[in-house]
C-alpha positions in Angstrom: -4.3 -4.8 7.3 -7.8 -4.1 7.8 -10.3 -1.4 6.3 -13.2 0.1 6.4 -15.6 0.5 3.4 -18.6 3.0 4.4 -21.4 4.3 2.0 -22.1 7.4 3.6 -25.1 10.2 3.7 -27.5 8.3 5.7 -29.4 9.3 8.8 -29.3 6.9 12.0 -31.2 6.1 14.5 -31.1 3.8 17.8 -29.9 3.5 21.9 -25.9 3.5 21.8 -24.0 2.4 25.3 -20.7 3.7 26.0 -17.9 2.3 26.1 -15.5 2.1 29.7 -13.1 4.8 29.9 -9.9 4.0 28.1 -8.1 6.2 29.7 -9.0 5.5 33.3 -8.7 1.4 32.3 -5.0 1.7 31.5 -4.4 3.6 34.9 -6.2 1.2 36.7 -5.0 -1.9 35.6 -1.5 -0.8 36.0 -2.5 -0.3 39.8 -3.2 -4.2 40.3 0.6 -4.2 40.1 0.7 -2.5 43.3 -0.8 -5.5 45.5 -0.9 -9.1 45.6 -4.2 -9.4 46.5 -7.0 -9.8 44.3 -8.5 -6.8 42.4 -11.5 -7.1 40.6 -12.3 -4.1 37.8 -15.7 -4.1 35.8 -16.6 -2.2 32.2 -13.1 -2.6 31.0 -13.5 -1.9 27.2 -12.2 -4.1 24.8 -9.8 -2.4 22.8 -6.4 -2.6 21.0 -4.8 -0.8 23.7 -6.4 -2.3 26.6 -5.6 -5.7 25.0 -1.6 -5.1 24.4 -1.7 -3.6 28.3 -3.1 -6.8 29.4 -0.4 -8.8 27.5 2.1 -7.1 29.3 0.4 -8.0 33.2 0.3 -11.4 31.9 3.7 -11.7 30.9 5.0 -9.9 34.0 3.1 -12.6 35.9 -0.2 -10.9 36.8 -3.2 -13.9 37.1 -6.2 -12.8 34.9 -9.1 -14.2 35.3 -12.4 -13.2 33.2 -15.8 -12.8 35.1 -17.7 -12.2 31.9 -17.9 -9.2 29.6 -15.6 -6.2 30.7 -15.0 -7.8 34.1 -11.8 -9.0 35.1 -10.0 -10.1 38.2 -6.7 -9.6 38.8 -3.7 -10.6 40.8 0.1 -9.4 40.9 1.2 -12.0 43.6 4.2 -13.5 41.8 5.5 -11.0 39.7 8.3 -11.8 37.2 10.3 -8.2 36.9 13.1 -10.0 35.0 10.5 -9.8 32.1 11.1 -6.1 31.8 14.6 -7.1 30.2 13.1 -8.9 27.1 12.9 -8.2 23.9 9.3 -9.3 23.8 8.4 -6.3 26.4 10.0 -3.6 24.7 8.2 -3.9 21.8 4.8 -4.2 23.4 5.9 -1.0 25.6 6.9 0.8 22.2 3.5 0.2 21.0 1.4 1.9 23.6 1.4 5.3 25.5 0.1 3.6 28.2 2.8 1.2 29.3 5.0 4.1 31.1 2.2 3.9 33.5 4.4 0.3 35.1 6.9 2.3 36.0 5.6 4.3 39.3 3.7 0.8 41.0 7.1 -1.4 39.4 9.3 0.8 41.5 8.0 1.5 44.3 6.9 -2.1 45.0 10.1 -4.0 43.7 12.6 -0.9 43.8 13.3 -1.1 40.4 11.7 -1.4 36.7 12.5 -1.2 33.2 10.4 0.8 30.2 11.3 1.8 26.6 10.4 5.0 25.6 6.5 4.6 25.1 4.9 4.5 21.8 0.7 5.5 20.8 -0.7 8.2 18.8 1.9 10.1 16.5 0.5 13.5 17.0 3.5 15.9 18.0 5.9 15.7 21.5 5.0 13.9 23.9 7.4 14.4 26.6 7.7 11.9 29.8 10.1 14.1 31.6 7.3 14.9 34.6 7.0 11.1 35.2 11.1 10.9 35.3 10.8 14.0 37.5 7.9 13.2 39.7 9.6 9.1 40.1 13.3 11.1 40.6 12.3 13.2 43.3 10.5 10.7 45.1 14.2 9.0 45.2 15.2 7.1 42.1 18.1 6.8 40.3 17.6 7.1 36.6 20.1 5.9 33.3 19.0 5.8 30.0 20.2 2.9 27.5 20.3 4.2 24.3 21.0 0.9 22.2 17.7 -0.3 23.2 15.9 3.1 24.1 14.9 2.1 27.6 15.0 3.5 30.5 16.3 1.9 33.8 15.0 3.4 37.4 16.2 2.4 40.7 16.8 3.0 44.6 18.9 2.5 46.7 16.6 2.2 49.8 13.6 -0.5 50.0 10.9 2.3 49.9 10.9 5.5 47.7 10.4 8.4 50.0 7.4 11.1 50.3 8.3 14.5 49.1 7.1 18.0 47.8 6.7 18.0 43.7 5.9 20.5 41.7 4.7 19.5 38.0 5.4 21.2 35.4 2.4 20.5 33.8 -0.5 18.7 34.8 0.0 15.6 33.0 -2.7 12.9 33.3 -0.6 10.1 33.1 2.4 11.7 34.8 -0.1 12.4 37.6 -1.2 8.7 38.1 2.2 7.3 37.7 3.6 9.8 40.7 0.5 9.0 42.5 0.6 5.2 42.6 4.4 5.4 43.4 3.8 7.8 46.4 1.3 5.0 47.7 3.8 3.0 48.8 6.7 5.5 49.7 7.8 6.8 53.1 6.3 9.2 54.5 4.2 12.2 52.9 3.7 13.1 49.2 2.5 16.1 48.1 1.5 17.2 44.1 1.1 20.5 43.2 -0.5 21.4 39.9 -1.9 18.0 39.5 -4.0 16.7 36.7 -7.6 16.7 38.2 -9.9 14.5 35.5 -12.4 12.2 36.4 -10.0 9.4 35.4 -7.6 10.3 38.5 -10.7 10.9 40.9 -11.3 7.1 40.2 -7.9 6.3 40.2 -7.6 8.0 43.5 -10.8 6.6 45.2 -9.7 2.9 43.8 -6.4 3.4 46.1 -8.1 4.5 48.7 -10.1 1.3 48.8 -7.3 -0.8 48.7 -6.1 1.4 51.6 -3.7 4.2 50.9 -4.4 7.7 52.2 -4.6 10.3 49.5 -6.4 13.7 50.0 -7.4 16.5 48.2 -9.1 14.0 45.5 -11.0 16.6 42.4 -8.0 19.1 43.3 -5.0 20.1 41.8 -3.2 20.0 45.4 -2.8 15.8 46.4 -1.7 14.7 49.8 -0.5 11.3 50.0 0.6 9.3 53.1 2.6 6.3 52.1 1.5 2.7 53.8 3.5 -0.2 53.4 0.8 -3.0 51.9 -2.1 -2.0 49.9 -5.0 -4.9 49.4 -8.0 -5.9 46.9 -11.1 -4.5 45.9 -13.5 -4.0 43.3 -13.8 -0.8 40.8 -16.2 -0.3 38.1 -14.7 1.9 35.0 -16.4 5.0 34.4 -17.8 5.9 30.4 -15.4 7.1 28.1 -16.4 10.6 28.3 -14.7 10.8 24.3 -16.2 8.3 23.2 -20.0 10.3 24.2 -19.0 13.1 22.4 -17.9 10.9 19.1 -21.5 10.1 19.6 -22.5 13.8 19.9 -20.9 14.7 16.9 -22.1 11.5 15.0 -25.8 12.7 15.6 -25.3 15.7 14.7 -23.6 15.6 11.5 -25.6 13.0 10.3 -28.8 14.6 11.5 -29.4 11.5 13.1 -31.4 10.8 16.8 -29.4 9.0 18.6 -30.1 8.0 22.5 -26.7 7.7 24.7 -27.5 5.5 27.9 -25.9 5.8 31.0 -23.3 8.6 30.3 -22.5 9.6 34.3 -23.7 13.8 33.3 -21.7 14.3 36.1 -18.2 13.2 35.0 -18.8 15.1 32.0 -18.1 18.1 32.9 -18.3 21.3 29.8 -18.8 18.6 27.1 -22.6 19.1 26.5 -22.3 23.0 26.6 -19.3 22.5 24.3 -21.1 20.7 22.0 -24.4 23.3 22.6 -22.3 25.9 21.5 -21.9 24.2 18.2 -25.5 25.1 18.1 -26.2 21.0 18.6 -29.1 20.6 20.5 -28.9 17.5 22.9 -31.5 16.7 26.6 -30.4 15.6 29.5 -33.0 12.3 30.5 -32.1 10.9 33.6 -28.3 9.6 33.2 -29.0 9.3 29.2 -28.3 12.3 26.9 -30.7 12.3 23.9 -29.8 13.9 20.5 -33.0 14.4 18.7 -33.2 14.9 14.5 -31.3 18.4 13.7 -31.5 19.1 10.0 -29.2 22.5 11.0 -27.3 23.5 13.6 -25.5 27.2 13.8 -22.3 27.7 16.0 -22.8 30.5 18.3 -20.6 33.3 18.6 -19.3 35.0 21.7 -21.2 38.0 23.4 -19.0 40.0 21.5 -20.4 39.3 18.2 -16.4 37.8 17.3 -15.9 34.4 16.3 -16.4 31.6 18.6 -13.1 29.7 19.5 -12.8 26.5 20.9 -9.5 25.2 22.9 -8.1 22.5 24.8 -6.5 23.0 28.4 -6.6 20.9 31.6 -9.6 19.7 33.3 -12.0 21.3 34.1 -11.4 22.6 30.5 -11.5 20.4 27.2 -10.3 17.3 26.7 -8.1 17.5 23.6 -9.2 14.1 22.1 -12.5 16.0 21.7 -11.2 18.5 18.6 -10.7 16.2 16.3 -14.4 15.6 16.4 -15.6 19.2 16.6 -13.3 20.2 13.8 -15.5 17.4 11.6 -18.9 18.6 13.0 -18.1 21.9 12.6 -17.9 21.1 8.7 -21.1 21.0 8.0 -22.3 24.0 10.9 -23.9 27.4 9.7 -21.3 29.8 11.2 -17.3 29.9 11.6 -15.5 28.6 14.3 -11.6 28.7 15.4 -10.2 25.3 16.6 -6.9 26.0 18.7 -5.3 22.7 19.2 -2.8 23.6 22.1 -0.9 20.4 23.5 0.1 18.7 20.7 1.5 20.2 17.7 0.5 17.4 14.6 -3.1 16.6 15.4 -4.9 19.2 13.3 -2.6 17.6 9.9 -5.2 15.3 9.3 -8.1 18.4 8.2 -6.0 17.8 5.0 -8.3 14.8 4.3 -11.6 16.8 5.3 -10.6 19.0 3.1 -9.9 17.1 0.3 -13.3 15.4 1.0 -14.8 19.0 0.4 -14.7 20.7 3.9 -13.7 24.3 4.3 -11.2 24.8 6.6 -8.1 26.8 6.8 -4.8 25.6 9.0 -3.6 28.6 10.0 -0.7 26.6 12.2 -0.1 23.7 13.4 -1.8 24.3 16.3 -5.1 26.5 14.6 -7.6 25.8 12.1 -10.7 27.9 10.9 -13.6 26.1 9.8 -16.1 27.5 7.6 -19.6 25.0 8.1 -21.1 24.1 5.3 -24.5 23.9 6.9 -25.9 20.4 5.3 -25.6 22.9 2.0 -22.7 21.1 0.0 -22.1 17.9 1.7 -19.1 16.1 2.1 -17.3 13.4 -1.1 -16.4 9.8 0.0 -12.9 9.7 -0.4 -10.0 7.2 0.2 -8.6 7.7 3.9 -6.3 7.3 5.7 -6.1 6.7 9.9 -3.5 8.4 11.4 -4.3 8.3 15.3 -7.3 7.1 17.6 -9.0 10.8 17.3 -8.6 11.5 13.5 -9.8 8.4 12.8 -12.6 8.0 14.5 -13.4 11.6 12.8 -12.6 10.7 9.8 -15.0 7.8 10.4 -17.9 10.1 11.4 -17.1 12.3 8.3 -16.9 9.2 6.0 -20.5 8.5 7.4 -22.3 12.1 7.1 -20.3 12.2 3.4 -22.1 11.4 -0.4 -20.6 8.5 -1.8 -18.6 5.7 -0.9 -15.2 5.9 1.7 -12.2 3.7 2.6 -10.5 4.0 5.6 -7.5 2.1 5.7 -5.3 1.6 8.6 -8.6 1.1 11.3 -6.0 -0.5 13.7 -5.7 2.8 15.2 -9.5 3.3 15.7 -9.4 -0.2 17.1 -7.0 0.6 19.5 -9.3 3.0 21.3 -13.1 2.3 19.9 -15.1 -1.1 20.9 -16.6 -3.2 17.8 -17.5 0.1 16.2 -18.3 -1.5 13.1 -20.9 -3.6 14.7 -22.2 -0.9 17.3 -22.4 1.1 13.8 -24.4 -1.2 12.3 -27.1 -1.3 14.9 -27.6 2.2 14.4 -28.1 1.8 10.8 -24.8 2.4 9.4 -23.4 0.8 6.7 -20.0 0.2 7.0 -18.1 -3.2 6.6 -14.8 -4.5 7.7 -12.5 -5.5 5.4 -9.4 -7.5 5.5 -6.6 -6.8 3.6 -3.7 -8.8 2.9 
């Protein structure tokens, strides 16, 4: 098991590229299932998650061939779906969210596919019932095998077969897996009250180049007109728009100045003015965002004079892997601020640790927490941690850096899962942190 040992309170400084979207890579490379012709994807980031996803094309009988750093190509011309049946698979399914996203290129391709209920971040409900839906209504047939926890989808007819759906929410991943399955089906598809991110505008523009017909691409209203063979291409992965902020928030707790290249401002959507709200103060150069020394920063409140409140909801709104983060950068703000964590119901438990580290915060609900900033006037302790998911732990990270004293963070698999080397990208910056095995 590995950790990480950090001596904290120091200011950085340095140029810091981000990572590819995670994301958008696990919905991408489950879409070189839906071909057998080469598909060649660029700036895929090497993480835990990515990793195990890639186990799984390989096992399934996917060629892989690496180009270089990030870049891939890939082939799905022999594919063995009896693989699906093995032990082996359902425990690399369990250990990703990601793997559910098989199912909707597995069956509409083949007809049939096999996935155990998925596994990833333990951070409240996470319910797959609109990609059971979505693959349902699209025609079919589902049982569930509760000995192994798996579920087994099939139809009866060679193709699935276009129809109206209506999500009940707009799921990211439910989106992509309904999307990728409509590719192939008869006739016409249409999604109403579809998740509209970025990471299915690539996703999207990716099919279309490998030749489906999907419309309405940055909406929540997708038309898709099945064809019966889709082909190759080449995609490059767009940044991890979470990652950016984690690098936001790192600046500015740390009152550090910190230059992020090559961010794509456009794909970023309310992040900056998020974060400017925070009272951070960040430029936009080119494509880089620059986030100059801040020895303060005060949160501002709403016309109002009330208490600013920041939420999740679907895009265009904010990405809920981004409050973690701003519930840590608000710990050391002048002003108050209400985080309302909406979707999931167990991400805010880990402001326990902030607290214990010296933050004041108050969890109102599992859902709300009210941060009091400390404005750089008591600082955070070093304290033994404790990763629970990708998010908190990469907060807990940043709050482990701005912090007095020496931290451990144990259980960094689960910031490995979604961050790149970010020990050594750390390091470069000026951190000191070290990685540390234990047996």
């Amino acid at each position: 098991m590995g950790t990480f040992q950090i001596k904290g309170g120091f200011s950085l400084k340095g140029e810091i590229k981000p990572q590819g979207a995670k994301n958008e890579t696990l919905q991408v490379l489950c879409a070189v299932l839906l071909t057998t012709e080469k598909l060649r994807i660029k700036n895929i980031p090497e993480i835990g998650d990515v990793e195990c996803l890639m186990k799984i094309l390989g096992y399934l009988g996917v060629i892989i061939k690496k180009n270089g750093i990030g870049d891939y190509t890939f082939q799905a011309k022999n594919i063995n779906i009896e693989y699906l049946n093995t032990k082996k698979f359902r425990e690399y399914g369990k250990s990703i969210r990601g793997s559910i996203l098989i199912a909707g290129p597995l069956l509409t391709r083949f007809g049939k596919v096999c996935i155990p209920i998925p596994g990833g971040d333990r951070i409240g409900r996470r319910r797959i019932d609109v990609h059971l839906t979505g693959l349902k209504l699209l025609g079919s047939f589902i049982s569930y095998h509760r000995d192994y926890q798996y579920f087994d989808l099939h139809t009866n007819n060679k193709r699935l077969i276009g129809k109206y759906i209506l999500m009940e929410e707009a799921s990211i991943t439910g989106t992509a897996n309904v999307i990728m399955a409509a590719t192939l089906a008869k006739g016409k598809t249409i999604i109403y009250n579809a998740a509209c991110e970025p990471y299915i505008q690539q996703l999207c523009k990716l099919l279309n180049k490998m030749g489906s017909k999907i419309t309405g691409i940055g909406s929540n209203l997708i038309h898709i007109t099945g064809v019966k063979e889709l082909g190759g291409g080449t995609h490059t992965i767009l940044p991890d728009m979470v990652e950016i902020g984690s690098w936001i928030g790192l600046a500015a707790i740390t009152c550090s100045e910190i230059r992020i290249k090559n961010v794509s401002w456009y794909n970023l959507g309310i992040i900056p003015n998020i974060f400017r709200k925070m009272g951070i103060q960040l430029e936009k150069e080119k494509d880089d965002i620059y986030i100059p020394v801040q020895k303060y920063y005060q949160i501002k409140k709403l016309l109002n004079n009330t208490i600013l409140t920041i939420s999740d909801s679907p895009w265009p709104g904010l990405s809920p892997d981004l409050l973690s983060i701003l519930t840590v950068v608000a710990t050391q703000a002048k002003g108050s601020v209400l985080i309302h964590q909406k979707m999931f119901e167990s991400r805010l438990f880990f402001v326990d640790k902030l607290i214990e580290m010296g933050a004041q915060i108050i969890l109102c609900d599992p859902h709300r927490a009210t941060v009091i900033g400390l404005n750089h006037e008591s600082y955070l302790r070093g304290s033994i941690l404790n990763s629970p998911d990708i998010r908190a732990g990469i907060s807990l990270l940043i709050a482990a850096l701005s912090a007095k004293g020496t931290s451990i963070i144990k259980n960094i698999d689960q910031i490995d899962r979604g961050y790149e080397n970010i020990d050594q990208r750390l390091r470069i910056l000026g951190a000191q942190i070290e990685r540390m095995e234990i047996e």
